[in-house]
C-alpha positions as CSV (number, residue, x, y, z in Angstrom):
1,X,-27.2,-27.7,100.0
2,X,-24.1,-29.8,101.1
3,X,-23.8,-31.0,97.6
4,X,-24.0,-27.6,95.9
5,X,-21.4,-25.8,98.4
6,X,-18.6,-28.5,98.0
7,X,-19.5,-28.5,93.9
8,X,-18.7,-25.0,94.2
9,X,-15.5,-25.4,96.6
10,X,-14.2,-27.5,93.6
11,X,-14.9,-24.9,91.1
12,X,-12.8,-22.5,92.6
13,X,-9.9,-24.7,93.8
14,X,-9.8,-26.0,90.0
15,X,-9.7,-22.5,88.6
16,X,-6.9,-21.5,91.4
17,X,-4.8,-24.1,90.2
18,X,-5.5,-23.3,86.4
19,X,-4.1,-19.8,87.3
20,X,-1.1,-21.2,89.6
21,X,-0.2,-23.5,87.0
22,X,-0.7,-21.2,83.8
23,X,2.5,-19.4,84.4
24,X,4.5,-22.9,84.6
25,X,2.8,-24.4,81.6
26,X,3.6,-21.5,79.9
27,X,7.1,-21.5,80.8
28,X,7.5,-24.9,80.0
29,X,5.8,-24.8,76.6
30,X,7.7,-21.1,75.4
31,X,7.9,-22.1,72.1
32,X,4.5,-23.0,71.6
33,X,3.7,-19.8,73.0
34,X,6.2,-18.0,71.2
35,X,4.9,-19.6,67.9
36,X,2.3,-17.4,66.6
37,X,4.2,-14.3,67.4
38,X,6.9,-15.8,64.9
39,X,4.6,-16.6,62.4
40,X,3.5,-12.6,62.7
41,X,7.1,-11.9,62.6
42,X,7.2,-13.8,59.3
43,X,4.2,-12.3,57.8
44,X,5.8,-8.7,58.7
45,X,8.6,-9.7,56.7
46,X,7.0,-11.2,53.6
47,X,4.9,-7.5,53.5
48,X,7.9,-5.7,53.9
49,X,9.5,-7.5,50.9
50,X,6.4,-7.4,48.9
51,X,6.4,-3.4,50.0
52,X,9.8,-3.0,48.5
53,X,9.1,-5.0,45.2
54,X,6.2,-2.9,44.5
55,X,8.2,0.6,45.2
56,X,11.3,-0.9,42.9
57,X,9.1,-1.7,40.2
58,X,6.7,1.8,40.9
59,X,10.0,3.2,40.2
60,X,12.0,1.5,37.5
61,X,8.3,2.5,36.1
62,X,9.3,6.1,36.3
63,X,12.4,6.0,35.6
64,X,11.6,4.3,32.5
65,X,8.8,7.2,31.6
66,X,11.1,10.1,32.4
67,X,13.8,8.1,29.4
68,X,11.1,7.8,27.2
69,X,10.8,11.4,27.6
70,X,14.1,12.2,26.7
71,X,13.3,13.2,22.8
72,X,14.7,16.1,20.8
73,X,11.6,17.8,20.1
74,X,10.6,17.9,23.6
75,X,14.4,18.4,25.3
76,X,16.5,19.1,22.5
77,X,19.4,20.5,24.7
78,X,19.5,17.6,27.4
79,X,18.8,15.4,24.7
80,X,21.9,15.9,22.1
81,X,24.0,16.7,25.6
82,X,23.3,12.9,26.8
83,X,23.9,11.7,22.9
84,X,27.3,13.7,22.9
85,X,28.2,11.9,26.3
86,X,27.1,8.6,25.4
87,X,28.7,8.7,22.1
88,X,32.0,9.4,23.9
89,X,31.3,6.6,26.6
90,X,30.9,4.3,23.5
91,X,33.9,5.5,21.5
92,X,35.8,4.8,24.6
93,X,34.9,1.3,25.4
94,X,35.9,0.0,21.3
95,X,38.6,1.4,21.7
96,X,39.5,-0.3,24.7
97,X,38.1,-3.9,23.3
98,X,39.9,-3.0,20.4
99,X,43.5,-2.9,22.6
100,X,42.2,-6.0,24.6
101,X,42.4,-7.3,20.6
102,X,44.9,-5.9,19.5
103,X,47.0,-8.9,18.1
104,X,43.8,-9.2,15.3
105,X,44.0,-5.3,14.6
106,X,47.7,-5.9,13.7
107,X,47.0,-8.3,11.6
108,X,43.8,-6.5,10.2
109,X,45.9,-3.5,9.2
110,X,48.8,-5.5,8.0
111,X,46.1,-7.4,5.3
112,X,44.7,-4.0,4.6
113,X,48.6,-2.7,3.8
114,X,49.4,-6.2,1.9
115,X,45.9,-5.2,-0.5
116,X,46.5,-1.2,-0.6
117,X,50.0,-2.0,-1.7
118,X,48.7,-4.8,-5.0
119,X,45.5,-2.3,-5.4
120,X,48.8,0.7,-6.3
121,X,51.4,-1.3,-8.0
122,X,50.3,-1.6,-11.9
123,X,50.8,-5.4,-13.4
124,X,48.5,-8.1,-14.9
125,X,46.5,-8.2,-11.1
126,X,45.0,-5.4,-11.7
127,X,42.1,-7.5,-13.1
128,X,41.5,-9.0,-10.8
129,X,42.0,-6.9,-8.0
130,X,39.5,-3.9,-9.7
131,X,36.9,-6.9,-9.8
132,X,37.3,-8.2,-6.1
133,X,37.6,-4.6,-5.1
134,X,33.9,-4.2,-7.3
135,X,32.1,-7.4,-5.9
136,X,33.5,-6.5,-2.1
137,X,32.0,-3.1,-2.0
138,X,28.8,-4.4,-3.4
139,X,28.3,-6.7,-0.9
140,X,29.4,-4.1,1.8
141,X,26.8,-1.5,0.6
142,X,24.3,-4.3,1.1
143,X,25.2,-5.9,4.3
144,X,25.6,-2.6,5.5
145,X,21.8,-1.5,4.4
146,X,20.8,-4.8,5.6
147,X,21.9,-4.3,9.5
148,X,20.7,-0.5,9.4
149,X,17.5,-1.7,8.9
150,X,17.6,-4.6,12.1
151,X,20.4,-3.2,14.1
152,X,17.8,-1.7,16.3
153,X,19.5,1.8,16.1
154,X,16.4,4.1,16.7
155,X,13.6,2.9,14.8
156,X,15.5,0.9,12.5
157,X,15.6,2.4,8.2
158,X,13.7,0.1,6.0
159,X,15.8,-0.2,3.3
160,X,14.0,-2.9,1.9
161,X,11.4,-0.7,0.6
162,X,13.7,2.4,0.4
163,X,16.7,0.8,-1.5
164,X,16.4,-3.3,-2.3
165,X,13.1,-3.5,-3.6
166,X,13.1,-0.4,-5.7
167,X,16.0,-2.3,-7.2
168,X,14.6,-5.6,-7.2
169,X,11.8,-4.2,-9.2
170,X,13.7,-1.8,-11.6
171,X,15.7,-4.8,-12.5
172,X,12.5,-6.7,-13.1
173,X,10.9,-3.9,-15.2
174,X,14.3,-3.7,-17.2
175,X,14.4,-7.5,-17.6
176,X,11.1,-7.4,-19.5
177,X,12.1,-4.4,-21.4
178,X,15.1,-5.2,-22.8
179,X,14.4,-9.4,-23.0
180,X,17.5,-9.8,-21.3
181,X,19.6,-9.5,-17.7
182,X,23.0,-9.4,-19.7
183,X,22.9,-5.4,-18.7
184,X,26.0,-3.6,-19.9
185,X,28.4,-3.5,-17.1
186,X,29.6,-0.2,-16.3
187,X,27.1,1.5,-16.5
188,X,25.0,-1.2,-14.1
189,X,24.4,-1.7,-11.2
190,X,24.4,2.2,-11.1
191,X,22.4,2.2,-14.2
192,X,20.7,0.2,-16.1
193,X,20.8,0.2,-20.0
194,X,19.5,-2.6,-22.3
195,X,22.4,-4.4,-24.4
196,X,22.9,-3.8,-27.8
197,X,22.3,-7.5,-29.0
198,X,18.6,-8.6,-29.7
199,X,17.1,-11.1,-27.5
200,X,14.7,-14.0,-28.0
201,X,11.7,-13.3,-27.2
202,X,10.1,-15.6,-24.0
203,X,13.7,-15.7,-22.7
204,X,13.1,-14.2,-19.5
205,X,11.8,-16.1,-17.0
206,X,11.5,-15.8,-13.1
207,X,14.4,-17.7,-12.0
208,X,16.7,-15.5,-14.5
209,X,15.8,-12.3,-12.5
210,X,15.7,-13.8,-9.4
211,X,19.6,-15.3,-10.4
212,X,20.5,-11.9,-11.4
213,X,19.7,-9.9,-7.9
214,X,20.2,-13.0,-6.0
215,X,23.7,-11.4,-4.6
216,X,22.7,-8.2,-3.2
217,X,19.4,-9.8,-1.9
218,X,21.2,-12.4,0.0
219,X,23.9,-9.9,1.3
220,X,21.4,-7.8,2.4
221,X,19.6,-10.5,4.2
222,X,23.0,-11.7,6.0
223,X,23.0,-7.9,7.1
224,X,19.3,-7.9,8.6
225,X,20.8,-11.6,10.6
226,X,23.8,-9.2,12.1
227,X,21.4,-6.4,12.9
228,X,19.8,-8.8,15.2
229,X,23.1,-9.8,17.2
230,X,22.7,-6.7,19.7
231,X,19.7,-7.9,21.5
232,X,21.1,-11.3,22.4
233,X,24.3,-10.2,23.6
234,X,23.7,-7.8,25.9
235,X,20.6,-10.5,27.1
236,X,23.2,-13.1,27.3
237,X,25.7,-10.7,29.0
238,X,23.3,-9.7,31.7
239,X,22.2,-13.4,32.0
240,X,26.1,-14.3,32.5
241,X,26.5,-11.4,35.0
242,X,23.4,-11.6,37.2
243,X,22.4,-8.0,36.7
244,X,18.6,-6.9,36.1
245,X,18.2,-7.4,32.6
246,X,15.2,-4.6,32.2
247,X,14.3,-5.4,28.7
248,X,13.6,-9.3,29.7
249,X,11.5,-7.8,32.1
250,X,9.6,-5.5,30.3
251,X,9.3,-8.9,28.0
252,X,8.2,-10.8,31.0
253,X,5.7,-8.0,32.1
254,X,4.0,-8.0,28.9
255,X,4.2,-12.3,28.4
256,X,2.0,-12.1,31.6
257,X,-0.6,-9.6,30.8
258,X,-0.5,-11.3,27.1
259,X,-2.2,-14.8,28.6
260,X,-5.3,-13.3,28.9
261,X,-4.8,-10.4,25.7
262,X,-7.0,-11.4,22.5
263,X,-5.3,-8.8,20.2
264,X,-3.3,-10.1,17.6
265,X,-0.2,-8.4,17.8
266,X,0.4,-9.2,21.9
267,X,-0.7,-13.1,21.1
268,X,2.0,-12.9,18.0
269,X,4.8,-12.4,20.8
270,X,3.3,-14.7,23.1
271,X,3.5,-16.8,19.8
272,X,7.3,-16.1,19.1
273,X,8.6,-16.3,22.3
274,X,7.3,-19.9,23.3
275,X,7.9,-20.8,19.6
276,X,11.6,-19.9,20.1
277,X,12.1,-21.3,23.9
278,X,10.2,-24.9,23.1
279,X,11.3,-25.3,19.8
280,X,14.7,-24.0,19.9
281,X,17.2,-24.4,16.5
282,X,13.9,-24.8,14.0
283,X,11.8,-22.3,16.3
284,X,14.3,-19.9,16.0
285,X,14.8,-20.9,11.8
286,X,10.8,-20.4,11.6
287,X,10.4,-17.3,12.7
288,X,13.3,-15.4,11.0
289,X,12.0,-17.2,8.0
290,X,9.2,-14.8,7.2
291,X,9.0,-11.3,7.5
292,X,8.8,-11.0,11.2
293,X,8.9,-7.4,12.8
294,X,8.9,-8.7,16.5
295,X,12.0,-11.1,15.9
296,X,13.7,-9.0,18.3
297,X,12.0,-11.1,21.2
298,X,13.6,-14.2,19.8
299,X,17.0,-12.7,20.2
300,X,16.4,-11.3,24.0
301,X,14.8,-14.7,24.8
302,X,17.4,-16.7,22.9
303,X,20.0,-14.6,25.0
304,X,18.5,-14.7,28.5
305,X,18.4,-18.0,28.5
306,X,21.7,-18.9,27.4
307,X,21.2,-20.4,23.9
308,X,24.2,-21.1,21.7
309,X,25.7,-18.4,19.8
310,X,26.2,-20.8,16.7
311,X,22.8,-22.0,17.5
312,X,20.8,-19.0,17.0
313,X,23.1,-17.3,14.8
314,X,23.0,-20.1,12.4
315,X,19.1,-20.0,12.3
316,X,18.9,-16.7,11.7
317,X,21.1,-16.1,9.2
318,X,19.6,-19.4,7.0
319,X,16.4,-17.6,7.9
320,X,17.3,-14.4,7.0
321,X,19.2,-14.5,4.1
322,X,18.1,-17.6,2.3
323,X,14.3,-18.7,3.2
324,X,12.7,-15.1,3.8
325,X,15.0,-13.5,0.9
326,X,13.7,-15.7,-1.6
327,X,10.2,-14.9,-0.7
328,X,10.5,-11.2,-0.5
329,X,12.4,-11.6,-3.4
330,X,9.8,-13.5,-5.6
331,X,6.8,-11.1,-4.1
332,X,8.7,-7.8,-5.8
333,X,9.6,-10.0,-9.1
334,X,5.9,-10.9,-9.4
335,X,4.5,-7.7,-8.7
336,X,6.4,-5.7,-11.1
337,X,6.3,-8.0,-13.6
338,X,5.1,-6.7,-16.8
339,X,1.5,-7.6,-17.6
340,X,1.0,-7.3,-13.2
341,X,2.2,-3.6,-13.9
342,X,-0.2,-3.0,-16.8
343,X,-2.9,-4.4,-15.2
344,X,-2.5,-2.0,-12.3
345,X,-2.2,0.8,-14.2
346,X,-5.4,-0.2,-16.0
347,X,-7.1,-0.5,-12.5
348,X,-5.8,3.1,-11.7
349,X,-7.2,4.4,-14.8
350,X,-10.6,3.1,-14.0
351,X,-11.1,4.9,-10.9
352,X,-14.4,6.9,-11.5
353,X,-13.4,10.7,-12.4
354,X,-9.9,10.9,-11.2
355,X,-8.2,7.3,-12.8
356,X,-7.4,9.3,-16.1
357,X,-5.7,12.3,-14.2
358,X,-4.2,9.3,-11.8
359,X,-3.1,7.5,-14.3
360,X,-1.2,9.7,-16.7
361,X,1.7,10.0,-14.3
362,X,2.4,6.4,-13.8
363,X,2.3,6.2,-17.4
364,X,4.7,8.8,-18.3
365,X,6.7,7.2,-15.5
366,X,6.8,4.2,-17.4
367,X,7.3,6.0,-20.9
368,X,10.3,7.7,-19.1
369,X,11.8,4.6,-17.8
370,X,11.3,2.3,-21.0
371,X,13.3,5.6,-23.0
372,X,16.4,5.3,-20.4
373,X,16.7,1.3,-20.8
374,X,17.4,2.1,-24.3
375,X,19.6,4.9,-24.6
376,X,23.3,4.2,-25.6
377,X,26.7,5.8,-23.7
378,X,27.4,9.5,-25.0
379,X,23.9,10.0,-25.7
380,X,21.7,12.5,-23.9
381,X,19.8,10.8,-20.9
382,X,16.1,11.1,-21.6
383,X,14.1,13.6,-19.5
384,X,11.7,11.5,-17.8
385,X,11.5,12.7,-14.1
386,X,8.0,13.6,-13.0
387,X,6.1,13.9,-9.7
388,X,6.2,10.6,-8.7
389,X,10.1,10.1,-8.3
390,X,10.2,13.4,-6.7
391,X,7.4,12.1,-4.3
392,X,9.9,9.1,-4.0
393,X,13.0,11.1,-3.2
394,X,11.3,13.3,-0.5
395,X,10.1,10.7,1.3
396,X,13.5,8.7,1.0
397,X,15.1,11.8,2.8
398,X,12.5,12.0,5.4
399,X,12.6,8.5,6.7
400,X,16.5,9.0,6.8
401,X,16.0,12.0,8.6
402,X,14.0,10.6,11.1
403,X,15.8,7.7,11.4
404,X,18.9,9.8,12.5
405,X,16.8,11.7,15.2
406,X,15.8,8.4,16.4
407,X,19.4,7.1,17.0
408,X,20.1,10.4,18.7
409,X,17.1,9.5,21.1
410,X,17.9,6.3,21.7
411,X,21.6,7.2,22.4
412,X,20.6,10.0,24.7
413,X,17.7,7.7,26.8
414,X,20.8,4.9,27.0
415,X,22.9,7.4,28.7
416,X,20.2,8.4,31.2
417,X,19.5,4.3,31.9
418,X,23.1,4.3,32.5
419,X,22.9,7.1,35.3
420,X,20.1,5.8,36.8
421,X,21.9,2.3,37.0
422,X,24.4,4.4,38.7
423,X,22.4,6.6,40.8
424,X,20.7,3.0,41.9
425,X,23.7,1.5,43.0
426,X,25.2,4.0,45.1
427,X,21.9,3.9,46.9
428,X,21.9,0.4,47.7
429,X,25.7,0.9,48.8
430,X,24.8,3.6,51.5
């Protein structure tokens, strides 16, 4: 009994002095204590940030929805309201990088007085100035088509299909016609007629047509490699400035859902993009060397991460307007050559109860075609337009049509971005 009455006697002068002690231990070892309620603080903090990433991107979200919105057939008011603003925004910053330049618009409009005044004055130049002034607005038209169709205005007019290869191939069907490329000039390029001396026959060969539109197929390739400019400078610029550059996110967004994507088009820009960032110079040649829809990544990731202007200009335009030409080139040349046309028209003719009513149009296409080639100046021009060329026409005014609605919408949904930048920033000054 002795022995269990002092065990308990220690028991509860050891837990006294636990509970007098606790408060000095505890005041001796504060930080310890205060520890975990740090690490809590911590934690509150990294949820908090985590909270506000979630609601920015929940709303750039939105905000990007309510843009994409913005079209003329569903606000056509707001829409061509924004465009109107946005066009004047735009007009307003040339013309102020235009005076920030003015010493090279001085000397701009001084050359263009220097060539107005020997393009007036009558004298033995006039040669040679009516054939510069000829070559220089046939390359213009070309480069200019070329950047319309990668300039990224709207959806972009392919005038590859509307305007080069149509004249890639009529060029090709003439060359076969007439046995020659030596094409009276006038009338060509606006028309083509066959010249008046006979040719050999087997003369024409592939590399003769492919010499003959080599010009305007290379200038419009050189357009297509300024068309894609846009996208890396303003990547580049917000890079350089530290502002959110949206589209590299959007970019980045879909990079990281397109690790685990098996679709073909989402593991083609996965493709592109580490093609481009690993490979750099020949990554960048390589994929503006074949026809390439989604080179517009290229230029956004050779512009966010700082790559040389030279560098990726260089490539492209190499790219552009000498690899890829040459092929698209040599695809049109083959497939309107002339026993590749009669075959197909054969095919069409076989088509079980509707190739002879199919066929009869292409065929009097042809007829009609074959008839201008060989009309001479002051003669009546044959009367060979049928269905088909109308078809053509229609649909040549349609995609420009839409094309100019598109640059309205994106012009309008860049004016909202640009108020919602604005909107954003005077919320994070408050």
């Amino acid at each position: 009994m002795y022995i269990v009455h002092r065990i308990d006697q220690w028991s509860v002068e050891g837990n006294d002095h636990m509970v007098h002690n606790l408060p000095n231990e505890m005041a001796e070892n504060g930080t310890d204590c205060e520890l975990p309620q740090r690490r809590v603080g911590s934690k509150d903090q990294q949820n908090g940030s985590f909270l506000d990433s979630s609601s920015l991107s929940e709303r750039k979200r939105r905000d990007r929805e309510e843009r994409l919105a913005l079209v003329l057939w569903r606000k056509p008011v707001l829409t061509l309201r924004y465009f109107l603003l946005e066009t004047l925004i735009t007009l307003k910053e040339w013309a102020w990088r235009l005076w920030l330049r003015r010493g090279l618009v001085f000397f701009l409009l001084l050359v263009f007085v220097f060539f107005s005044v020997a393009y007036s004055i009558e004298g033995a130049h006039q040669e040679y100035v009516q054939y510069l002034e000829k070559r220089f607005l046939w390359c213009a038209y070309w480069v200019g088509l070329g950047i319309l169709s990668s300039v990224g205005l709207g959806t972009g007019l392919h005038t590859f299909l509307l305007y080069l290869g149509p004249h890639i191939a009529s060029v090709t069907l003439a060359a076969y016609e007439c046995g020659s490329v030596d094409f009276p000039e006038p009338p060509y390029p606006d028309e083509i007629m066959c010249p008046e001396h006979e040719a050999l026959d087997g003369s024409i060969s592939l590399w003769t047509i492919m010499s003959k539109v080599r010009l305007e197929a290379c200038m419009w390739g050189a357009g297509t490699a300024i068309g894609e400019l846009p996208p890396y400078f303003m990547a580049r610029a917000a890079r350089l400035s530290g502002a959110d550059d949206e589209d590299y996110e959007e970019f980045e967004e879909m990079l990281e859902q397109a690790e685990n994507a098996q679709d073909f088009a989402t593991r083609a820009k996965l493709a592109v993009q580490n093609m481009v960032q690993k490979v750099g110079f020949f990554g960048i040649l390589a994929c503006a060397s074949i026809p390439n829809p989604l080179f517009d990544l290229a230029g956004i990731t050779c512009g966010h991460f700082l790559v040389p202007f030279w560098t990726f200009f260089g490539a492209t335009l190499i790219g552009k307007a000498v690899i890829k030409m040459h092929i698209q080139k040599l695809f049109v040349i083959i497939t309107f050559s002339r026993h590749i046309v009669e075959q197909m028209v054969s095919l069409i003719g076989a088509v079980p109860r509707v190739g002879a009513s199919l066929q009869k149009p292409f065929r009097d296409y042809l007829e009609a075609q074959r008839a201008k080639l060989h009309h001479r100046a002051g003669e009546a021009t044959p009367a060979g337009e049928n269905w088909l060329s109308w078809v053509f026409e229609k649909v040549v005014i349609i995609m420009v049509c839409y094309f100019v609605c598109s640059i309205i919408n994106s012009m309008a949904q860049s004016y909202a971005k640009r108020t919602q930048q604005q909107k954003s920033a005077e919320e994070k000054t408050q």
